[in-house]
PDB file of N, CA, C and O in Angstrom:
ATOM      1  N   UNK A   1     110.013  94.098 113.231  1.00  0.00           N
ATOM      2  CA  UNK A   1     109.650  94.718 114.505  1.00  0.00           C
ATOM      3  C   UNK A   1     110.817  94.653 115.480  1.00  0.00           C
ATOM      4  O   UNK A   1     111.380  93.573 115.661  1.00  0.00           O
ATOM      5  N   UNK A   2     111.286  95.967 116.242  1.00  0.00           N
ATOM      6  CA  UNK A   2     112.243  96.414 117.018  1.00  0.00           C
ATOM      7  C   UNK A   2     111.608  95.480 118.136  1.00  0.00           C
ATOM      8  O   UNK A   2     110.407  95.233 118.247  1.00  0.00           O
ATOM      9  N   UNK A   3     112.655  94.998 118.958  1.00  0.00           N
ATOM     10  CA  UNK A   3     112.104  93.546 120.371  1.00  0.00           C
ATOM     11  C   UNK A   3     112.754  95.436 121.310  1.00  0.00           C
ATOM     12  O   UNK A   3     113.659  96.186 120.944  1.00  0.00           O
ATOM     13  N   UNK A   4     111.748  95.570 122.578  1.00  0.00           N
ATOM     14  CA  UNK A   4     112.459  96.547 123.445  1.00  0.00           C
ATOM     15  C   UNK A   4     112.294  96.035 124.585  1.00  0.00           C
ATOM     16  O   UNK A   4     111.409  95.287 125.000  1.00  0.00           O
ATOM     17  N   UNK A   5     113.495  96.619 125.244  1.00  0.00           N
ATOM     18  CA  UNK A   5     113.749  95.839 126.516  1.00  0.00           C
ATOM     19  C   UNK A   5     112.550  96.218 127.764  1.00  0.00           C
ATOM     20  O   UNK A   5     112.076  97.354 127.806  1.00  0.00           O
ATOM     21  N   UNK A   6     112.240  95.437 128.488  1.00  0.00           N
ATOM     22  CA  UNK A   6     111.151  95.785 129.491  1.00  0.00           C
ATOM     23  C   UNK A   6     111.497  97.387 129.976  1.00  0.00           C
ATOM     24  O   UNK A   6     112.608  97.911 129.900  1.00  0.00           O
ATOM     25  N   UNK A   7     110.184  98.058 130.523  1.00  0.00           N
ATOM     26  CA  UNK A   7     110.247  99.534 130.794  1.00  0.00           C
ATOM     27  C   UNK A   7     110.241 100.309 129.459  1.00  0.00           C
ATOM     28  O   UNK A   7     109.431 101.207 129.230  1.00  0.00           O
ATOM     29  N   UNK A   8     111.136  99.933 128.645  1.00  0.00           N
ATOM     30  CA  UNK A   8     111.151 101.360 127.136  1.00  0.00           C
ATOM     31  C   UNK A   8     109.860 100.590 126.386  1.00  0.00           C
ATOM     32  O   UNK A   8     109.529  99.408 126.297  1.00  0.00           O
ATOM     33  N   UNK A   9     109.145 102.188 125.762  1.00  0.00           N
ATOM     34  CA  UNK A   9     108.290 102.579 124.670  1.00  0.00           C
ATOM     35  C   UNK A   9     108.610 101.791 123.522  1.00  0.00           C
ATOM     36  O   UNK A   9     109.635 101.953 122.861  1.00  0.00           O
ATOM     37  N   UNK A  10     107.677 100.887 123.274  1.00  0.00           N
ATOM     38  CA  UNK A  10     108.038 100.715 121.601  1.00  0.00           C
ATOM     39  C   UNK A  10     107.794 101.951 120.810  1.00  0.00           C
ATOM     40  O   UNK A  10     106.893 102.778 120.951  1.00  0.00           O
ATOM     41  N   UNK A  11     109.006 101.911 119.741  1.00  0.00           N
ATOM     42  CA  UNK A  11     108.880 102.759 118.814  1.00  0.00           C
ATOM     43  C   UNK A  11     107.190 103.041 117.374  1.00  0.00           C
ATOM     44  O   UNK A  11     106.865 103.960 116.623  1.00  0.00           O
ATOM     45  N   UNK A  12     106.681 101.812 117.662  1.00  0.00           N
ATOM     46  CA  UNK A  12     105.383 102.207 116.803  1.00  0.00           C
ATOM     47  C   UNK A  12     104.265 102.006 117.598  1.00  0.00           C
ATOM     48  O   UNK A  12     103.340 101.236 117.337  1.00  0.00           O
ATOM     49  N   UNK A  13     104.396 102.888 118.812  1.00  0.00           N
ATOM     50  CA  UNK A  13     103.001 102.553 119.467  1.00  0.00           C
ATOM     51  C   UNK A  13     102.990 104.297 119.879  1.00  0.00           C
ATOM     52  O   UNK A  13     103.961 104.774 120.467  1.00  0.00           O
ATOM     53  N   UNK A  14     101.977 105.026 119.561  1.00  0.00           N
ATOM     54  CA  UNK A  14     101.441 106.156 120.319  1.00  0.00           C
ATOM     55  C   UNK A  14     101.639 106.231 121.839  1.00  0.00           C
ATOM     56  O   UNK A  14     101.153 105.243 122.389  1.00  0.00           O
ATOM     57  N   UNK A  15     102.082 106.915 122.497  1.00  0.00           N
ATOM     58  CA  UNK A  15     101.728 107.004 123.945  1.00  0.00           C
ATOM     59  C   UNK A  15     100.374 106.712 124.348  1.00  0.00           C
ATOM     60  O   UNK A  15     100.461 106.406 125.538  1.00  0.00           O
ATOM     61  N   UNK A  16      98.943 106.633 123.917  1.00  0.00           N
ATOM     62  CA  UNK A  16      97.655 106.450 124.382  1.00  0.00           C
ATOM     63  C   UNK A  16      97.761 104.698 124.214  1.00  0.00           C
ATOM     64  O   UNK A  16      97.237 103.873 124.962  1.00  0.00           O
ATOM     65  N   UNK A  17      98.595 104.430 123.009  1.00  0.00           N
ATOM     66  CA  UNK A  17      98.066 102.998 122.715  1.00  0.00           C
ATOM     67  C   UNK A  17      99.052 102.344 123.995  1.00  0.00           C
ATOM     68  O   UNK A  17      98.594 101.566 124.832  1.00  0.00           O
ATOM     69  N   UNK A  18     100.253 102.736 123.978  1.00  0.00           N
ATOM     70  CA  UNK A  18     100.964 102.064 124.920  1.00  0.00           C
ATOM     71  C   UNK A  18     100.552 101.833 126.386  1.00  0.00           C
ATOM     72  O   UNK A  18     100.730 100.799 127.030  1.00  0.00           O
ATOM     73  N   UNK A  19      99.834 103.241 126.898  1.00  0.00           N
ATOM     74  CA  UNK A  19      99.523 103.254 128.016  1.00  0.00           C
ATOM     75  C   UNK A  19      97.725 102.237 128.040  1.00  0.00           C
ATOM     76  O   UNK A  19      96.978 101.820 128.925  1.00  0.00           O
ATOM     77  N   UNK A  20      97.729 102.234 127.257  1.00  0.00           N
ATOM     78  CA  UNK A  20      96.048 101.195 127.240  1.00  0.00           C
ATOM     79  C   UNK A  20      96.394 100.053 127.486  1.00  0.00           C
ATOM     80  O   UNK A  20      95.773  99.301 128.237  1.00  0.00           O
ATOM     81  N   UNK A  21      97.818  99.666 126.661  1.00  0.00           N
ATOM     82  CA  UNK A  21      98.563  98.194 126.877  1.00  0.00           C
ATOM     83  C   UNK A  21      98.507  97.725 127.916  1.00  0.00           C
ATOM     84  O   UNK A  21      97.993  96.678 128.310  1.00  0.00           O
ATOM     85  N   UNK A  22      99.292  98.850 128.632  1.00  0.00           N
ATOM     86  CA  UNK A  22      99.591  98.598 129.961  1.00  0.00           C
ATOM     87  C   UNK A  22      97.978  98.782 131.191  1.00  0.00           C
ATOM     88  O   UNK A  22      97.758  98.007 132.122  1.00  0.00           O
ATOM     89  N   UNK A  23      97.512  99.414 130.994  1.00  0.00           N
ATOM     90  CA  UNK A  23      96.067  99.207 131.355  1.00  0.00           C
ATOM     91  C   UNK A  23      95.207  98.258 131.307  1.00  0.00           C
ATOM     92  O   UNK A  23      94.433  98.008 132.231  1.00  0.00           O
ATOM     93  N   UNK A  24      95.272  97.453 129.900  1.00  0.00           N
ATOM     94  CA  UNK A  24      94.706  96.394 130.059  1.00  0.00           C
ATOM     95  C   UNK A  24      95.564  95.261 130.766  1.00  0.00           C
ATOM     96  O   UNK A  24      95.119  94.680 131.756  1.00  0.00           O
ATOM     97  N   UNK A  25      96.400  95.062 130.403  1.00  0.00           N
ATOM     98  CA  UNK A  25      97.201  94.107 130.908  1.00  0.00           C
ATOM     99  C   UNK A  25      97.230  94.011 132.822  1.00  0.00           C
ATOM    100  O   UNK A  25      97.285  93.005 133.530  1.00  0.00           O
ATOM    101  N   UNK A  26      97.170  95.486 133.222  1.00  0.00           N
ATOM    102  CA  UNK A  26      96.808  95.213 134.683  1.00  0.00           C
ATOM    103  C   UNK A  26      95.345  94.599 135.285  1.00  0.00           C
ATOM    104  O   UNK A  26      95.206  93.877 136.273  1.00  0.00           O
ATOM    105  N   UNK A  27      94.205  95.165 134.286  1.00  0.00           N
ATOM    106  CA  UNK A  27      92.867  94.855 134.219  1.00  0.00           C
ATOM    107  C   UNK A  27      92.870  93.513 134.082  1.00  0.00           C
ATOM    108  O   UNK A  27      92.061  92.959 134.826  1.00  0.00           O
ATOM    109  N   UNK A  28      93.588  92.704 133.295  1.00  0.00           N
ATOM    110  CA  UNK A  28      93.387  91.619 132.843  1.00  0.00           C
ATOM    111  C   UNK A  28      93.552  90.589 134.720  1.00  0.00           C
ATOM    112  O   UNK A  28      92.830  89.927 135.466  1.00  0.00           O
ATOM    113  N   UNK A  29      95.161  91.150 134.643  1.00  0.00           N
ATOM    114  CA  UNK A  29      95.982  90.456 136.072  1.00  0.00           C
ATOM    115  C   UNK A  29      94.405  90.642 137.146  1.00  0.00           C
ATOM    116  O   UNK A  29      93.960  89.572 137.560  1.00  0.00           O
ATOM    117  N   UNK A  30      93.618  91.949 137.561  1.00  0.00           N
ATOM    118  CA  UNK A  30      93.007  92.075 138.314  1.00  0.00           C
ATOM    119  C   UNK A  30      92.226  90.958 138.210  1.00  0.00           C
ATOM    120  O   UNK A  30      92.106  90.090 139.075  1.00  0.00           O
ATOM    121  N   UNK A  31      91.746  90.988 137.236  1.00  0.00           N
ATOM    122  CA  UNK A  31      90.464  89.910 136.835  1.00  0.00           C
ATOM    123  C   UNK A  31      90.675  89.076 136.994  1.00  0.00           C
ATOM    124  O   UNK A  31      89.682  88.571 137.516  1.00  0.00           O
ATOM    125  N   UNK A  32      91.690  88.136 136.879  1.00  0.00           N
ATOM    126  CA  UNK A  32      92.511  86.808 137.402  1.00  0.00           C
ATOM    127  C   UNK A  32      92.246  86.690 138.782  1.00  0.00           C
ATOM    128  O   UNK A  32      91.795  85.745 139.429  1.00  0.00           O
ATOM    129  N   UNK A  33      92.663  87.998 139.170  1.00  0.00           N
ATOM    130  CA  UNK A  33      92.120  87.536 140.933  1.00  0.00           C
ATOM    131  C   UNK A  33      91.343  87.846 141.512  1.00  0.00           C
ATOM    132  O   UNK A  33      91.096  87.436 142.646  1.00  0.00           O
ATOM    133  N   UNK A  34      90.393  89.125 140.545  1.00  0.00           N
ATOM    134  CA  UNK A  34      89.185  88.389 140.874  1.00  0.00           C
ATOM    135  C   UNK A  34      87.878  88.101 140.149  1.00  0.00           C
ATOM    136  O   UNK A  34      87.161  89.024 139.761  1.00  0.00           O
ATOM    137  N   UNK A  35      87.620  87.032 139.996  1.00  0.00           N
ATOM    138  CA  UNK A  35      86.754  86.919 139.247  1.00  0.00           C
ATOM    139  C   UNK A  35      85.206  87.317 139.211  1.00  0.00           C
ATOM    140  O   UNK A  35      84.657  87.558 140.286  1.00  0.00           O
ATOM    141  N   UNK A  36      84.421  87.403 137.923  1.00  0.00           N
ATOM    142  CA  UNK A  36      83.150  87.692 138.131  1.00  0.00           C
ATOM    143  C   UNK A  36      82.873  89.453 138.031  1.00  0.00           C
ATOM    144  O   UNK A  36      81.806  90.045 137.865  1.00  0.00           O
ATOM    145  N   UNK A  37      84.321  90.025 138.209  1.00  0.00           N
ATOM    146  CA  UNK A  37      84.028  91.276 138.246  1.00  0.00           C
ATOM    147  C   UNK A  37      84.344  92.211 136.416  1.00  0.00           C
ATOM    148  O   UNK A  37      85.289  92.168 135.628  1.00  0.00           O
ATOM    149  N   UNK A  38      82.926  93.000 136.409  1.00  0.00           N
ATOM    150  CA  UNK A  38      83.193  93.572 135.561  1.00  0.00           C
ATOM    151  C   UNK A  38      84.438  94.478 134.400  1.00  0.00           C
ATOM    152  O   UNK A  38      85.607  94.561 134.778  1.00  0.00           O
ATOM    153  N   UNK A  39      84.156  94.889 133.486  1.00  0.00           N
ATOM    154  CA  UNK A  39      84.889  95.873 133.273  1.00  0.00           C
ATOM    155  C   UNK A  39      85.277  97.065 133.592  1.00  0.00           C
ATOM    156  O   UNK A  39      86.387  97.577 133.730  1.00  0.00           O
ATOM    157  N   UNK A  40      83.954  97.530 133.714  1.00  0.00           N
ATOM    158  CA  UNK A  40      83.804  99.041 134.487  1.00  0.00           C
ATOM    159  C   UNK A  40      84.118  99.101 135.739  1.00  0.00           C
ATOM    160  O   UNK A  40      84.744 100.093 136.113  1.00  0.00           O
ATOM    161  N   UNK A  41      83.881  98.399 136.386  1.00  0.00           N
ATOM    162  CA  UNK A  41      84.350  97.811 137.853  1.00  0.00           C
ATOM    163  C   UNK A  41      85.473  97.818 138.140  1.00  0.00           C
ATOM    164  O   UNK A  41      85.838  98.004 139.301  1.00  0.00           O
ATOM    165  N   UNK A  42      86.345  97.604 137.086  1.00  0.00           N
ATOM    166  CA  UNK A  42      87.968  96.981 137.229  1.00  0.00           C
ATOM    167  C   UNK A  42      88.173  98.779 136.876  1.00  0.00           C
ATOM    168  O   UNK A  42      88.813  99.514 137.627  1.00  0.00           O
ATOM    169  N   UNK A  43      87.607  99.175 135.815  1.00  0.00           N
ATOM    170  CA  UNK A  43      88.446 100.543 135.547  1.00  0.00           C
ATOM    171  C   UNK A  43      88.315 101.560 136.463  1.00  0.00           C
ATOM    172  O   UNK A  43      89.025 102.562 136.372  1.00  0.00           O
ATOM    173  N   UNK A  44      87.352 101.407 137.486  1.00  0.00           N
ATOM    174  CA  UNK A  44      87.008 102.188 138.623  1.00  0.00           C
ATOM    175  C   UNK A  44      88.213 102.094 139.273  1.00  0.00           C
ATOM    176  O   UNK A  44      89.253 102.753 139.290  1.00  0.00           O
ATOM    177  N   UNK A  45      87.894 101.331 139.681  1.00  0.00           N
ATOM    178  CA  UNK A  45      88.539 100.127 140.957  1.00  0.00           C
ATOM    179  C   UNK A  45      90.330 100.834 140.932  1.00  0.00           C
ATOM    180  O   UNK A  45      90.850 101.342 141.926  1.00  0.00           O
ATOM    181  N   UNK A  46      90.922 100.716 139.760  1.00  0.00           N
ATOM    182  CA  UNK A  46      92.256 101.036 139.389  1.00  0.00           C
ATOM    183  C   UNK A  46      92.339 102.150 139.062  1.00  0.00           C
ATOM    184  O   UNK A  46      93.381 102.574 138.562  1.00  0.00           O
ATOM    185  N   UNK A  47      91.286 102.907 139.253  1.00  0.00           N
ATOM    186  CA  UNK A  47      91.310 104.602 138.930  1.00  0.00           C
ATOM    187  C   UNK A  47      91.457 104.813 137.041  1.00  0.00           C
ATOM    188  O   UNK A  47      92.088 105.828 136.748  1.00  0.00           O
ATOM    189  N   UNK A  48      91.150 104.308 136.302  1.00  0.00           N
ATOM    190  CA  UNK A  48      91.383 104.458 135.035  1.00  0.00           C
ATOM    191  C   UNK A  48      90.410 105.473 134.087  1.00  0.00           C
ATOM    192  O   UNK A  48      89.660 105.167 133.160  1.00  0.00           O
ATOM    193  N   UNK A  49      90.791 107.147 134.831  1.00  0.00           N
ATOM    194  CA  UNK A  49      90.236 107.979 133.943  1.00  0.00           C
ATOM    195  C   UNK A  49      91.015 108.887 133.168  1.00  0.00           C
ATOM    196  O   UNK A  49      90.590 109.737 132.385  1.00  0.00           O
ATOM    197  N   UNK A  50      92.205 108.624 133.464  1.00  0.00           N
ATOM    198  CA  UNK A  50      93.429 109.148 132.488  1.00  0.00           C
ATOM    199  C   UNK A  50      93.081 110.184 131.362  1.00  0.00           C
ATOM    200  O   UNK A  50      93.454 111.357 131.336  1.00  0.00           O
ATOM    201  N   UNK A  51      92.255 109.504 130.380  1.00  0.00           N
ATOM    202  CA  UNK A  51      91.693 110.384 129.132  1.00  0.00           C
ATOM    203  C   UNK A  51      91.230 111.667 129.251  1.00  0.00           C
ATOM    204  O   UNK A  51      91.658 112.668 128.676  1.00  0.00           O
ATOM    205  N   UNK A  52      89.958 111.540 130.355  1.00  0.00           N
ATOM    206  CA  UNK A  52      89.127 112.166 130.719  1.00  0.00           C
ATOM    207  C   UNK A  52      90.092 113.607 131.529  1.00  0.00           C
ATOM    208  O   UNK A  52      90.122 114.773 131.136  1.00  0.00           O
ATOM    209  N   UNK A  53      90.486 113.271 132.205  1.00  0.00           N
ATOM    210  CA  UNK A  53      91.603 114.110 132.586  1.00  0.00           C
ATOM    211  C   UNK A  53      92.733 114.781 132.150  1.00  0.00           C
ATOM    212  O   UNK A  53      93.196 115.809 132.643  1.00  0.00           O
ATOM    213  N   UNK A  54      93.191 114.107 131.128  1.00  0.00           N
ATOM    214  CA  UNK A  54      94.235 114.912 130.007  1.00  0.00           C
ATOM    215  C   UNK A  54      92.998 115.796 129.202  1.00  0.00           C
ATOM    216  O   UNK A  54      93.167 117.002 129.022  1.00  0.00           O
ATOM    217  N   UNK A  55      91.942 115.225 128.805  1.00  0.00           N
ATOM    218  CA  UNK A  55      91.217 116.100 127.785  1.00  0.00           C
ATOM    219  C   UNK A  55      91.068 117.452 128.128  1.00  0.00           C
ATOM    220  O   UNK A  55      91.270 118.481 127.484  1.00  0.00           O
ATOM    221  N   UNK A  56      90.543 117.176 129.663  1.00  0.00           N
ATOM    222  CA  UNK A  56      89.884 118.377 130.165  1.00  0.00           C
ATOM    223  C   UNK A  56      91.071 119.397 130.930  1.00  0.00           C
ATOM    224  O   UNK A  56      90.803 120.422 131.558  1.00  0.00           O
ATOM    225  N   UNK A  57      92.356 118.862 130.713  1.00  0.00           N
ATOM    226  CA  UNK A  57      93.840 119.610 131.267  1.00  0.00           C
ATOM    227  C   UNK A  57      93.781 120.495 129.667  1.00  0.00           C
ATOM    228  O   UNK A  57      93.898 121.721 129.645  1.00  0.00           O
ATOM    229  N   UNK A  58      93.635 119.885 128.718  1.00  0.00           N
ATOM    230  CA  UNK A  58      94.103 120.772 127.635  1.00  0.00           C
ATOM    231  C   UNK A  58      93.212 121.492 127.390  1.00  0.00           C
ATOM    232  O   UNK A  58      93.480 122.677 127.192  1.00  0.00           O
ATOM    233  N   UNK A  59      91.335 120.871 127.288  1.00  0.00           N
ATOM    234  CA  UNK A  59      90.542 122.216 127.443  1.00  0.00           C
ATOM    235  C   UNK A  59      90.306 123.077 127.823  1.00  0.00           C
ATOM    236  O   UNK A  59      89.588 123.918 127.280  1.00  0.00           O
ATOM    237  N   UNK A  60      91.117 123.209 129.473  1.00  0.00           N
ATOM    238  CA  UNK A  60      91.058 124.064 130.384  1.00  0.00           C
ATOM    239  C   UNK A  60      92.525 124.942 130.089  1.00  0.00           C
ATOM    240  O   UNK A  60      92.504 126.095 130.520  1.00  0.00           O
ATOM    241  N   UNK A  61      93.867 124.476 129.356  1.00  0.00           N
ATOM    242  CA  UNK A  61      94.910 125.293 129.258  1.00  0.00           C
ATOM    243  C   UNK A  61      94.561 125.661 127.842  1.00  0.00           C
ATOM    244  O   UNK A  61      94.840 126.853 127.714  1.00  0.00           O
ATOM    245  N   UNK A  62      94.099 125.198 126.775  1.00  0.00           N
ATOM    246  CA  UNK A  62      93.893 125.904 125.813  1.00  0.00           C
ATOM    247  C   UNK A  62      92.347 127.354 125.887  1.00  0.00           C
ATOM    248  O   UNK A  62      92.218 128.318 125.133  1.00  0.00           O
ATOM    249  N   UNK A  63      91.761 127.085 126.653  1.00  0.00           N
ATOM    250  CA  UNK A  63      90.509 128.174 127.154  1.00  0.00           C
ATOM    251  C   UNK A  63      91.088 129.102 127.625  1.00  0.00           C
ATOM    252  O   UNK A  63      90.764 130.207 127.190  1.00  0.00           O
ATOM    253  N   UNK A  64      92.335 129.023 128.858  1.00  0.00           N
ATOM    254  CA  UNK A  64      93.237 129.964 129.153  1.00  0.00           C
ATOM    255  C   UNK A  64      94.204 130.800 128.199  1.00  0.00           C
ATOM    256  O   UNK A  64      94.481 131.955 128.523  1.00  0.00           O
ATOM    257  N   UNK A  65      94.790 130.173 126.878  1.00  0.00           N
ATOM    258  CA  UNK A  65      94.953 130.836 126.447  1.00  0.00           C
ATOM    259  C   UNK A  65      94.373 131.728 125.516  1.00  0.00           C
ATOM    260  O   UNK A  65      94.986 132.750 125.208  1.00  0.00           O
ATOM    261  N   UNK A  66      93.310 131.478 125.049  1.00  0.00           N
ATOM    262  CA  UNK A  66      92.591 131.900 124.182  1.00  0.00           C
ATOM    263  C   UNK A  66      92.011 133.077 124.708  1.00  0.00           C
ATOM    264  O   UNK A  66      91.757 133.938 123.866  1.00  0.00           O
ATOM    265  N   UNK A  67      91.647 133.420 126.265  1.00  0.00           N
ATOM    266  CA  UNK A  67      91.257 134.314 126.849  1.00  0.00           C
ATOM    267  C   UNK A  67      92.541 135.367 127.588  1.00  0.00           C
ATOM    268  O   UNK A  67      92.308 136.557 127.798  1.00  0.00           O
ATOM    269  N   UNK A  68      93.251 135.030 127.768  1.00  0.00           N
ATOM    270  CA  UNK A  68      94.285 135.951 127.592  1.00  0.00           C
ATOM    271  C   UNK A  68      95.066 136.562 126.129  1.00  0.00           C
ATOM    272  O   UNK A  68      95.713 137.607 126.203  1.00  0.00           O
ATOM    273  N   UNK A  69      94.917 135.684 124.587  1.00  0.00           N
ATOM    274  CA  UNK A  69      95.374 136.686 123.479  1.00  0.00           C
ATOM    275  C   UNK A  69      94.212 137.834 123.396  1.00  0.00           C
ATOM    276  O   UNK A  69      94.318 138.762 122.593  1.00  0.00           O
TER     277      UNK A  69
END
């Protein structure tokens, strides 16, 4: 396993997995300070709908194209 310097992408991680990394790892820090609070709570809280929003960017640019060929 390639060691990468803080900031760069490891080379065997997907962009979704990397960015979850880093998602949890802030979730985690939150939870440290504060305790008692949920999961869902924390993913609110930090705005964590990312997915949901890329999905529906590509359903909505792939619908566009499909209706213009």
């Amino acid at each position: 396993m390639a060691v990468s310097s803080a900031g760069e992408k490891p080379d065997w991680l997907t962009p979704n997995q990397y960015w979850q990394g880093i998602r949890l790892q802030v979730a985690r820090k939150y939870r440290k300070a504060h305790p008692g609070t949920g999961w869902k709570l924390v993913g609110h809280a930090l705005g964590f709908r990312r997915e949901d929003y890329l999905a529906r960017l590509y359903r909505e640019r792939s619908g566009a194209e499909a209706s213009t060929r």
